[in-house]
N, C-alpha and C positions, 0 to 999 in steps of 0.2 A: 273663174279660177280662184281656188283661196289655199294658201298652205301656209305653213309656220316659217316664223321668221325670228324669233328669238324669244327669251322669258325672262323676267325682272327678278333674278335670283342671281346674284356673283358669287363665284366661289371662293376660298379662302387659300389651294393652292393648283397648282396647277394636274389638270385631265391626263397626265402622261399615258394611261393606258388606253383611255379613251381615242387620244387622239394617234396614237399605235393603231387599234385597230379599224380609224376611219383610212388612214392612209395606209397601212394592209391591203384592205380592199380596193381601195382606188389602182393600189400599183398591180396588181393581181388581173384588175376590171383593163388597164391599160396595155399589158405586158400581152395579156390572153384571148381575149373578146375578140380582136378583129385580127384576128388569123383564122382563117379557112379551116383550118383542124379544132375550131374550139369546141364543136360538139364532142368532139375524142378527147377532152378536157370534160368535158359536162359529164359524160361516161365515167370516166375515169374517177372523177372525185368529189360527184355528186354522189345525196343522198338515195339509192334504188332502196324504196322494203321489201323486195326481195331477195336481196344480197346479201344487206345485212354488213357491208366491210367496218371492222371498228373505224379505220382512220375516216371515213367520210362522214362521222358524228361531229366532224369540225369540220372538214376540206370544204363542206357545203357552204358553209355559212361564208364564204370566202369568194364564190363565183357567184355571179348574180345573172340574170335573163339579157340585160340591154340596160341603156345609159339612164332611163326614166327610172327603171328599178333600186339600182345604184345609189341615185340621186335620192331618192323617197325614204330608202332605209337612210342613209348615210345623214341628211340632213334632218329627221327626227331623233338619232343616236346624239349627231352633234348637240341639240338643244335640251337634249335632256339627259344624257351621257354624263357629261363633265359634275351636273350636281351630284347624282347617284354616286361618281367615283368620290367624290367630296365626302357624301355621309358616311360611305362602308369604309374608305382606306382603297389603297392604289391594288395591292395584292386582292382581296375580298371582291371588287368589283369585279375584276377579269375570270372570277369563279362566279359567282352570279349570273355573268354573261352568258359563260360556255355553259352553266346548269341548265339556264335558262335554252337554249338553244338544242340541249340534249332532250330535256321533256318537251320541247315544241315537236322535235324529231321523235322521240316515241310514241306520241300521240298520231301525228299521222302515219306512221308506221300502222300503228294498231284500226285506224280508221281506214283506210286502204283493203287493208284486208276485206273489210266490208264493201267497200265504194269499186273495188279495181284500181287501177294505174298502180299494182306493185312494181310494174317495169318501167315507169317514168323515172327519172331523174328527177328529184328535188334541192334545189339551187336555192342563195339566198340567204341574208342575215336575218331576215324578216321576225323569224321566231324569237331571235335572243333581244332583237331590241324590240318586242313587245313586252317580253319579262322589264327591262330597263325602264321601258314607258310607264306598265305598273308601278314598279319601285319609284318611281317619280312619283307617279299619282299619292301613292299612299304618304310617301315622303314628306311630298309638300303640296298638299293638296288646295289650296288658298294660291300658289302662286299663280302671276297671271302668265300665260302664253301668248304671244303677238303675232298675228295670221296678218298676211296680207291679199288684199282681193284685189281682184280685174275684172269688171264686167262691163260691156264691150269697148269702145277705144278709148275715155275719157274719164271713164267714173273709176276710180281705186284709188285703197285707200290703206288704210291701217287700222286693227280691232284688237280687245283683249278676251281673254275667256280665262274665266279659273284652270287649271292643270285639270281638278277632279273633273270636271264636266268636260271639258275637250278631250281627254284620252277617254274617260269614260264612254263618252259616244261613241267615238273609236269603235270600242272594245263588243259595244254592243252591235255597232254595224257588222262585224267582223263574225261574231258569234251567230246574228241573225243568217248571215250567206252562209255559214257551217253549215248549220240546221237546213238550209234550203237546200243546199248540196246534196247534203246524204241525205234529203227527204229525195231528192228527184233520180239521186243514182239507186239508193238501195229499197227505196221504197218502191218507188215510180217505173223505175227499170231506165233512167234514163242511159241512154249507153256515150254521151256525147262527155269526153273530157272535161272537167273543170280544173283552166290551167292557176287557179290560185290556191293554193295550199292553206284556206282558212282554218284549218285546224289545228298545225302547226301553229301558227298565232294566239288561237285560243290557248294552247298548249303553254306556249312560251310566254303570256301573260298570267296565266295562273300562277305558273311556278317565279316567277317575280314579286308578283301580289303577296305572297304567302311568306317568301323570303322577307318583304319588308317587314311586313304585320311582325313576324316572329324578332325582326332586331327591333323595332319599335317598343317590342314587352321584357326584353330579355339585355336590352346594354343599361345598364344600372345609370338613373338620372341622379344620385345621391350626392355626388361629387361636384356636377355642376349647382345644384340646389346651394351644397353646402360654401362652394366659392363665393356665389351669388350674396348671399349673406353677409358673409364676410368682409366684399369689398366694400358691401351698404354702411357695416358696423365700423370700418376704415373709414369713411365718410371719401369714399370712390366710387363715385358713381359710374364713371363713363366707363372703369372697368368692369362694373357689375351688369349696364346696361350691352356689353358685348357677350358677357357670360349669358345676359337673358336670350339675347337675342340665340345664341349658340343654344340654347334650351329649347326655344321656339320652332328653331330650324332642324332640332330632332326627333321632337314630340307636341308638335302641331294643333293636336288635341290636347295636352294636358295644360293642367296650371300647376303652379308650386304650393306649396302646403300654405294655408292661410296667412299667415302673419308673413310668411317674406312676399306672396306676390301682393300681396296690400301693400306692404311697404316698397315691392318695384313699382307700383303706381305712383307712391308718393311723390317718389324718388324725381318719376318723367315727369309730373306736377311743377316741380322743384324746379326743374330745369328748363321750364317751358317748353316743352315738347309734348303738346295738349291732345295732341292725335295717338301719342300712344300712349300715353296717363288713361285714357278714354278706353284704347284696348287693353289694356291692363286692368283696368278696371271691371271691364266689362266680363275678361276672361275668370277674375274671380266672383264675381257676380253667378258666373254661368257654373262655377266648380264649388262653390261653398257658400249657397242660397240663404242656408240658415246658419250662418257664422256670424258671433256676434257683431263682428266688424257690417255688414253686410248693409244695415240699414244705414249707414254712413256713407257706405261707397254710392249707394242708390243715389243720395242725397249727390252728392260732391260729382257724380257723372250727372244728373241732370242739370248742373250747374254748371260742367266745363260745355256739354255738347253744344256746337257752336256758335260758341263764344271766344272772341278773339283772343291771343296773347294780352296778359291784362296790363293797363297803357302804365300802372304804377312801377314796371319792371324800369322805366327811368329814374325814378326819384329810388328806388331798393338801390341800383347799378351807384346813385348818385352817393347814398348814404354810406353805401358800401366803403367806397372809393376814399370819402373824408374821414372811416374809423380806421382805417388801413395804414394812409398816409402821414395822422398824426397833423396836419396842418390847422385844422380847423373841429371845432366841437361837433360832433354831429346836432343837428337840430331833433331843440326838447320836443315833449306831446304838446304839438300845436292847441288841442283843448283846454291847456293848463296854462298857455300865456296868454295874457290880458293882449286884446284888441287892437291898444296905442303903440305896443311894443312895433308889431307889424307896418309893414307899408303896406298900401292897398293892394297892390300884386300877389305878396305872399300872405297877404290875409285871406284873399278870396281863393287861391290857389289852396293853406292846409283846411279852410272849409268845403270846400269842394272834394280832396282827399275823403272827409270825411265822411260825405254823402256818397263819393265811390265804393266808401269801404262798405256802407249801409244797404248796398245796392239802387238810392236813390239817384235815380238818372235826372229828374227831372232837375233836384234840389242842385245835384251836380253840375249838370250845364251852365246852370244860371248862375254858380260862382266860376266857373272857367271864362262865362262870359266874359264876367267880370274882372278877372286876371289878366285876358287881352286887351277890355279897353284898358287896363293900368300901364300893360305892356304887350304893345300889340306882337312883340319880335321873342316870345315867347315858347319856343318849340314843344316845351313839356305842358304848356297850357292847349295848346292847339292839340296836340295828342290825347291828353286826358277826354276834353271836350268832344274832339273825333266818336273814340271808344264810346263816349256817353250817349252823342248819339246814333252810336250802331245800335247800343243796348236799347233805345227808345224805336229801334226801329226807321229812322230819316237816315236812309241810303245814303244819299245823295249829299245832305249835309255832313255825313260821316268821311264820302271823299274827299268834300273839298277842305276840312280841315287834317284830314290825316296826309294831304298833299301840301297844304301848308309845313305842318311839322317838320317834313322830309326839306322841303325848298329850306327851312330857317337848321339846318345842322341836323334832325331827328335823323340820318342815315345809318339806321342799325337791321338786324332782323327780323328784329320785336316790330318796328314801324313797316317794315316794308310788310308783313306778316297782315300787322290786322289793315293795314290798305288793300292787301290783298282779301282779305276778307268779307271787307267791305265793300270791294268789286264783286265779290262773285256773289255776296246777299244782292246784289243790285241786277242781277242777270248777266254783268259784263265779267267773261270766262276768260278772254284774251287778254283784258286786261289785268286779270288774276295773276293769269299764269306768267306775265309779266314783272309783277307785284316779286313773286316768288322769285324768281329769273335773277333779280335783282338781289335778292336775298341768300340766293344761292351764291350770287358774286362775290359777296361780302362774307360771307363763311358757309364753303365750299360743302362744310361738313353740317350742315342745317339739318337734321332730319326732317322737321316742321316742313319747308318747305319742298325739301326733296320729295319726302308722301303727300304733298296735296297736288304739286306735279305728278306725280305720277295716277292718283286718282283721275287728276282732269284729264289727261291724256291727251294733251293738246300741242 
């Protein structure tokens, strides 16, 4: 057994119509089904093609066959319903739906003719939330769906799949038994009913598909673009990175005009959030190949790709902290004070700095060493050392010193982040996602670690 059970997409207000007409149908499914006259209900306000009544272009989509049927629409509506009401607007959805539902009905209407069963009754939401499932697809087609399995008493579990490939499949199983159908009724002569209206479905996914596409080319991205900008030129990030995301969540495929999504990369650069500096980059990468910008980003993505938070974000957080406060001088360029000035700590400590900045790991190490034996109770030495050798590749020494950091005060993001990182270069996932867990406690609002949980899936 394997069916859907949720998708990693939250909405921004709430499903009002959606969830109108999940509970519509439920009280409909409750009120009507188990009374003895529901076939005189099925009659009544189901869809016949050969009748033709206007109002059963809806009353249909409102009675369903039995409780599994119910259950199957209603909980594929539920998980992908509420976004769709999200992107179009509460009114806009509710017309989509019923369009949706009306070309799944004209289609088997017009297919009948061909096949027989004009004097069936056709029941079922099924058409309008294959249109919904489409617009989902096209929507957000990256996002992940979570199925859950059973196979036989002990083994079950939980999986992901992108939206495009799981409805996609869908769609084509569905298409496939169409085609089998009316090969064996109208070709073959089969004379034996087929109680599943696959046409209607194909019907009620095209006309969704098609709705999306069409808002996808025609709601003008100009306005978000131009926000986007603006709150960068504010020097606002976190407002710009809700704008992008709002960007992303309506045109999935596109990137923004060169220079601003360059600079939305920088931006998540800036802020340590390396996982999507990476798709940001990547995404202009993919939109403006030959942009002068482009040999740079090439450069700056092969140099974040995983690579931890870099362990200097202590000593920036530190330096920050004493030009802010006024108490104390920030410290000169360590290359420009004589040797004597230092104590052995902070000598080997801004030499070491310096060989992180060169990307010399090795050179690096060897003064963090050095910084510990001065001062073994050092956290920001234990952390740099850590990083240095993640970046040389000793796993293993990378935990035990970025576990250090953490035991001597390092309890921030940044530390829990590249410990976590350094777990999962070492094969240990649980202890990753741990790493994170931890990070997330500390601020709730992590993206970093929120997307690498969610990657590991664990």
């Amino acid at each position: 057994m394997i069916i859907p059970i949720g998708d990693d997409n939250p909405v921004e207000r709430f499903p009002y119509v959606n969830v109108g007409i999940i509970a519509a149908n439920v009280v409909v499914f409750l009120a009507l089904a188990f009374r003895s006259n529901y076939p005189d209900y099925v009659d009544a306000y189901g869809l016949i093609p050969e009748l033709l009544r206007p109002h059963s272009f809806v009353t249909h989509m409102f009675l369903h066959g039995g409780l599994w049927h119910l259950v199957g629409n209603m909980l594929f509506l539920g998980i992908v319903g509420k976004n769709v009401e999200d992107r179009l607007g509460h009114v806009p959805y509710a017309i989509v739906f019923l369009l949706a539902g009306f070309v799944a009905s004209g289609l088997h209407i017009v297919i009948t003719r061909f096949t027989g069963g004009t004097d069936i009754p056709m029941i079922g939401a099924s058409g309008a939330v294959a249109g919904i499932m489409a617009a989902y697809a096209a929507f957000f087609p990256r996002n992940q769906i979570k199925f859950f399995y059973w196979i036989w008493l002990f083994w079950y579990g939980t999986f992901f799949i992108a939206s495009a490939w799981a409805i996609g499949f869908w769609f084509f199983l569905q298409l496939a038994m169409a085609l089998l159908s009316y090969h064996a009724v109208a070709v073959m002569g089969v004379t034996e009913w087929v109680p599943v209206a696959y046409w209607a479905h194909v019907g009620g996914f095209g006309a969704g598909f098609v709705v999306a596409v069409v808002y996808n080319r025609i709601v003008p991205r100009d306005e978000l673009e131009r926000s986007i900008a603006l709150f960068l030129a504010q020097e606002k990030p976190d407002r710009a990175f809700d704008r992008y995301q709002r960007f992303r969540k309506k045109f999935p495929w596109r990137a923004l005009s060169p220079l601003i999504q360059h600079a939305v990369a920088e931006a998540y650069e800036e802020s340590d959030d390396l996982p999507r500096a990476i798709e940001a980059y990547d995404l202009f990468l993919k939109a403006h190949p030959e942009n002068a910008l482009a040999a740079a980003a090439r450069e700056k993505v092969a140099s974040l790709r995983g690579a931890p938070l870099p362990a200097p974000t202590y000593a920036a957080q530190h330096d920050e902290a004493v030009e802010q406060s006024g108490d104390e001088v920030a410290p000169p360029d360590f290359a420009a004070v004589e040797p004597e000035i230092l104590d052995p700590a902070e000598r080997a400590m801004s030499l070491g700095r310096q060989c992180f900045r060169q990307e010399d790991w090795e050179g690096a190490a060897e003064h963090f060493k050095g910084a510990i034996e001065s001062k073994p109770d050092s956290c920001e030495a234990h952390a740099y050392l850590g990083v240095a050798y993640y970046q040389k590749g000793l796993y293993d020494e990378a935990i035990r010193e970025l576990e250090n950091a953490i035991e001597l005060g390092a309890r921030t993001p940044v530390a829990y982040n590249n410990l976590a990182l350094a777990y999962l270069a070492n094969g240990q996932k649980h202890e990753a996602a741990d790493a994170w867990r931890h990070a997330l406690s500390i601020d709730p609002h992590n993206r970093t670690a929120r997307d690498r949980l969610k990657q590991l899936r664990i």
